[in-house]
PyMOL CGO cylinders between C-alpha atoms (Angstrom):
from pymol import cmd
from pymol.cgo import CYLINDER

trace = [
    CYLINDER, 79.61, 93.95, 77.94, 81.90, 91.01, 76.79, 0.3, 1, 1, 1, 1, 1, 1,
    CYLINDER, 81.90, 91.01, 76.79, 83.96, 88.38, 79.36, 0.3, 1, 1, 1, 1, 1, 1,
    CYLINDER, 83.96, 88.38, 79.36, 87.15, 90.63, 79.29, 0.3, 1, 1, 1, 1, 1, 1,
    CYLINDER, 87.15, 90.63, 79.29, 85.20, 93.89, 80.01, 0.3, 1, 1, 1, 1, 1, 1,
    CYLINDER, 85.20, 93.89, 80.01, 84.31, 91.63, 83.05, 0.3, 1, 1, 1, 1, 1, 1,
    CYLINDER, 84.31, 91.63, 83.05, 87.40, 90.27, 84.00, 0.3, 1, 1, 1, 1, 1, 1,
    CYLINDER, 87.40, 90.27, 84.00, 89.13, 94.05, 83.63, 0.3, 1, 1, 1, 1, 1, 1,
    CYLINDER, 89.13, 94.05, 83.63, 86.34, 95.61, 85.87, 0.3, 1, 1, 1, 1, 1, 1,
    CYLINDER, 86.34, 95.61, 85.87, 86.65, 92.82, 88.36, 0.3, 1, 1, 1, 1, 1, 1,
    CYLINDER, 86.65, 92.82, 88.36, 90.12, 92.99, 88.50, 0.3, 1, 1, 1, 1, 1, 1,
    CYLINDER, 90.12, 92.99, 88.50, 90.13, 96.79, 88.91, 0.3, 1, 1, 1, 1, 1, 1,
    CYLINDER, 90.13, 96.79, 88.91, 87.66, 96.63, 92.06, 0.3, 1, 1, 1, 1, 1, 1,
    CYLINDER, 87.66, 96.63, 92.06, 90.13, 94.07, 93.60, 0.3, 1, 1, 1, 1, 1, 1,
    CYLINDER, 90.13, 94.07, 93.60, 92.58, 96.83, 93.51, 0.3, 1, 1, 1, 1, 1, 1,
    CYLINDER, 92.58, 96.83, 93.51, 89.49, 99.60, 94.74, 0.3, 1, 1, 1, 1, 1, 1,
    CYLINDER, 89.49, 99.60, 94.74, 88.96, 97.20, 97.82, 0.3, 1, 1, 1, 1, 1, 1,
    CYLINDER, 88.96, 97.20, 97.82, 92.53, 96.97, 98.86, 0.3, 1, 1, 1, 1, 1, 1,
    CYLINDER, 92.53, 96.97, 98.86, 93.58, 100.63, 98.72, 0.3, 1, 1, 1, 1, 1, 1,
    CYLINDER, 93.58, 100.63, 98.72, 89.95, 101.23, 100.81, 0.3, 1, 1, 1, 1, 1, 1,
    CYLINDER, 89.95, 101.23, 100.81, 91.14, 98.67, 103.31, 0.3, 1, 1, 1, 1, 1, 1,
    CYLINDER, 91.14, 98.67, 103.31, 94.07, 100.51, 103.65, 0.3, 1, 1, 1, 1, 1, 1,
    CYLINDER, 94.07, 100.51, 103.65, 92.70, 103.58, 104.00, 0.3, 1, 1, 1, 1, 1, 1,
    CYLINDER, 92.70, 103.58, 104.00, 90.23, 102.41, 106.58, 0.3, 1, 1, 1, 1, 1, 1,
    CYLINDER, 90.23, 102.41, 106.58, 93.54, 100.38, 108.83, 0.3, 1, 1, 1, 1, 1, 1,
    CYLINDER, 93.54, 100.38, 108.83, 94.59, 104.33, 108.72, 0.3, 1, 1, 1, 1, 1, 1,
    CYLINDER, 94.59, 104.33, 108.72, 91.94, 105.32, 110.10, 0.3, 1, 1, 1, 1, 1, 1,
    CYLINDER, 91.94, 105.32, 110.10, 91.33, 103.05, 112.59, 0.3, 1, 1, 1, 1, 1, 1,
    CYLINDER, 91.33, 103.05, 112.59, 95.14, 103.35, 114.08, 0.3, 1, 1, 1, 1, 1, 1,
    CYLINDER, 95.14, 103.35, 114.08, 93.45, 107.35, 114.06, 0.3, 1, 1, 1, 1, 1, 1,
    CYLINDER, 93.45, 107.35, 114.06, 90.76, 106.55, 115.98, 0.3, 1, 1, 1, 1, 1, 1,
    CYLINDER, 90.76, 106.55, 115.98, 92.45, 104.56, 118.31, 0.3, 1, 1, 1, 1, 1, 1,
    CYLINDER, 92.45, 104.56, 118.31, 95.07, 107.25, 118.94, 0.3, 1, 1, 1, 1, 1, 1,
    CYLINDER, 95.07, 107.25, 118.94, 92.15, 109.12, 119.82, 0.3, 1, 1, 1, 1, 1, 1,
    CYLINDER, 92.15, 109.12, 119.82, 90.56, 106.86, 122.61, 0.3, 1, 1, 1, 1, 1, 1,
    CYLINDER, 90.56, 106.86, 122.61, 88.16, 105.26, 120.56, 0.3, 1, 1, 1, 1, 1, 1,
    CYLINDER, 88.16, 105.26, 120.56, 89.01, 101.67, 120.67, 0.3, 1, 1, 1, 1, 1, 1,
    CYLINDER, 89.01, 101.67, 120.67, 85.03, 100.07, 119.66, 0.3, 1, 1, 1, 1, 1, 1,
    CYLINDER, 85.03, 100.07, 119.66, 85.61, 102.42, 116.35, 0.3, 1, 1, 1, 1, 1, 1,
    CYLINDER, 85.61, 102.42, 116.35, 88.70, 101.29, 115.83, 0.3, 1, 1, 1, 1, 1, 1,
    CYLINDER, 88.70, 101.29, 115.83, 87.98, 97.75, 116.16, 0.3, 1, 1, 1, 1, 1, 1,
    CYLINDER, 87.98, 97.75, 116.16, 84.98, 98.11, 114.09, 0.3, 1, 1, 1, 1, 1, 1,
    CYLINDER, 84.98, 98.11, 114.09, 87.21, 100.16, 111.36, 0.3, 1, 1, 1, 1, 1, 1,
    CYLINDER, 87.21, 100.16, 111.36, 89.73, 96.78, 111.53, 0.3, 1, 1, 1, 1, 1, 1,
    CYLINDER, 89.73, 96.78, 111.53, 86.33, 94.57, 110.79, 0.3, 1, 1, 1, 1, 1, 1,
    CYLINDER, 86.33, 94.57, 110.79, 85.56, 96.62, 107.94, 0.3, 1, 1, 1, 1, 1, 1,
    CYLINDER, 85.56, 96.62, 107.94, 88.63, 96.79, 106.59, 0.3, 1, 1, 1, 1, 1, 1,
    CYLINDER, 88.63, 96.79, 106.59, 89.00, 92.73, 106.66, 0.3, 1, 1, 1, 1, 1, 1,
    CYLINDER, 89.00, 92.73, 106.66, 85.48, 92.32, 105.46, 0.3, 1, 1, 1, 1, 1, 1,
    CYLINDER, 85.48, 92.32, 105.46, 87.03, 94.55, 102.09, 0.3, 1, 1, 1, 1, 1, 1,
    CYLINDER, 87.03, 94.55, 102.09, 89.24, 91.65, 101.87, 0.3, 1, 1, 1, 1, 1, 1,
    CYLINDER, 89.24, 91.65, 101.87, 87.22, 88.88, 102.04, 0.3, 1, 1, 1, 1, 1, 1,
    CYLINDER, 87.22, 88.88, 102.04, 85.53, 90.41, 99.60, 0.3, 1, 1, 1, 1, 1, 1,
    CYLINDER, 85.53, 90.41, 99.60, 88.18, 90.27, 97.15, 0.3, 1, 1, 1, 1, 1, 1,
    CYLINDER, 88.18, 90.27, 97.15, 88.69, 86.26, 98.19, 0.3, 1, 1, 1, 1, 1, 1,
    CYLINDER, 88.69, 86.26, 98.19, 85.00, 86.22, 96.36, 0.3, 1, 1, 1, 1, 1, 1,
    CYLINDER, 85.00, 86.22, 96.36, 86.17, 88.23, 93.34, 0.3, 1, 1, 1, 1, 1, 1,
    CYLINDER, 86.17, 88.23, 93.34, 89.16, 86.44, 92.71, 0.3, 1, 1, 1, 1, 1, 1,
    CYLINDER, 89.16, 86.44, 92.71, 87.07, 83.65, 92.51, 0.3, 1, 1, 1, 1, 1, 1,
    CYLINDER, 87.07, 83.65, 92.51, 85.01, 84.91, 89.76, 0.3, 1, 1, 1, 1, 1, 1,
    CYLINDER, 85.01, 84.91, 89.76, 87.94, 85.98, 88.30, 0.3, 1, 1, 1, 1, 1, 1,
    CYLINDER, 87.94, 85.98, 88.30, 89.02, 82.27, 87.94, 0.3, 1, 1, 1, 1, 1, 1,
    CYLINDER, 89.02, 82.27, 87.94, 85.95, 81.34, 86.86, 0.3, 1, 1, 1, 1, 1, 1,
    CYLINDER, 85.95, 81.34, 86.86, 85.76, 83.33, 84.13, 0.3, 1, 1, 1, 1, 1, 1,
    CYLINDER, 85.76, 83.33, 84.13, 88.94, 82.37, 82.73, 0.3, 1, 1, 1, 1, 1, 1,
    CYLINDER, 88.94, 82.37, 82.73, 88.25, 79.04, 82.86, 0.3, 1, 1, 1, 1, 1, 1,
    CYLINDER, 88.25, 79.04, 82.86, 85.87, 79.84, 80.06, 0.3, 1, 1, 1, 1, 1, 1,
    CYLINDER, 85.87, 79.84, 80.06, 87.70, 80.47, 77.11, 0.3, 1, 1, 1, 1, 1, 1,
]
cmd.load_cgo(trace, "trace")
């Protein structure tokens, strides 16, 4: 694997994360419709813990273009 085989894979599980984190907001409005406001608060920490997540990649990300 080369530095842009890197950058492209990073960059694509940036975009994984975000469309998970929006599926999981989804379901946490679900499961708060339903009564069940621990999951859904839970859900909500999961789905910010995604994007913290991609704070780290995008750091990587600018790391490794730093290198050429």
């Amino acid at each position: 694997m080369n530095t842009e085989k890197l950058k492209i894979l990073i960059n694509h599980l940036k975009g994984h994360n975000e469309d998970h984190a929006k599926e999981i907001i989804e379901l946490a409005q679900k499961a708060k419709k339903l009564g069940h406001d621990e999951v859904h608060d839970l859900l909500l920490k999961s789905a910010e813990e995604l994007r913290v997540s991609n704070i780290s990649l995008e750091k990587a990300e600018k790391l490794l273009a730093k290198e050429r």
